[in-house]
N, C-alpha and C positions, 0 to 999 in steps of 0.2 A: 267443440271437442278437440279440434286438432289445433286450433290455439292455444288451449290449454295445455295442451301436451309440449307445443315448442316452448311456449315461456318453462314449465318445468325442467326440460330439458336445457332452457341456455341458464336457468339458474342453477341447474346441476352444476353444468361447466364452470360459471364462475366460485362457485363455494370452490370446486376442485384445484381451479386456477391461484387460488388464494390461498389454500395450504399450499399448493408448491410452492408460491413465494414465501408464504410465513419461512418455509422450510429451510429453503435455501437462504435466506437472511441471518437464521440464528447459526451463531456459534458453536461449532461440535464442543459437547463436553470433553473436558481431559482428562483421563482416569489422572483417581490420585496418585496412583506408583508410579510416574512418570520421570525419571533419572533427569538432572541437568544434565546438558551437556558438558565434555570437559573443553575448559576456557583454553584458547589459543595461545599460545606466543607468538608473538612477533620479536624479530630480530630489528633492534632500533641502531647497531655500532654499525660506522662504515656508512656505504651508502653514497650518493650525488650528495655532494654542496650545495644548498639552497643559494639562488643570486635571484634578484629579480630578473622581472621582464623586457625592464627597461634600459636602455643605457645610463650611462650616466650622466649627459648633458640633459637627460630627457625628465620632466615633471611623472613623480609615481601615483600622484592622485591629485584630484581639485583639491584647490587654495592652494598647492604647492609653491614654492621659490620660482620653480623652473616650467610653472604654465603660463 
């Protein structure tokens, strides 16, 4: 009798244990009136000078002249 009672009991748990995870795995619906957001600008004028890393005596990647 009180085997029967634990095994019910830990299959309780695991059914339980198993919707929490189905749960938390799925995706929240997203209502459908859901506004995009509005898109950023960025300011591209101005700004650092790109230069490499490198010097100039120095090779910028494999196969180069200068490795």
């Amino acid at each position: 009798m009180i085997r029967l009672f634990i095994i019910a009991i830990c299959a309780v748990v695991v059914v339980v244990i198993g919707i929490v995870v189905w749960n938390a795995t799925t995706e929240p619906e997203v209502p459908a009136s859901t506004v995009a957001p509005e898109r950023q600008h960025y300011d591209f004028e101005g700004g650092q000078e790109m230069r490499p890393r490198w010097g100039s005596n120095e090779g910028g990647a494999d196969g180069t002249s200068g490795n």
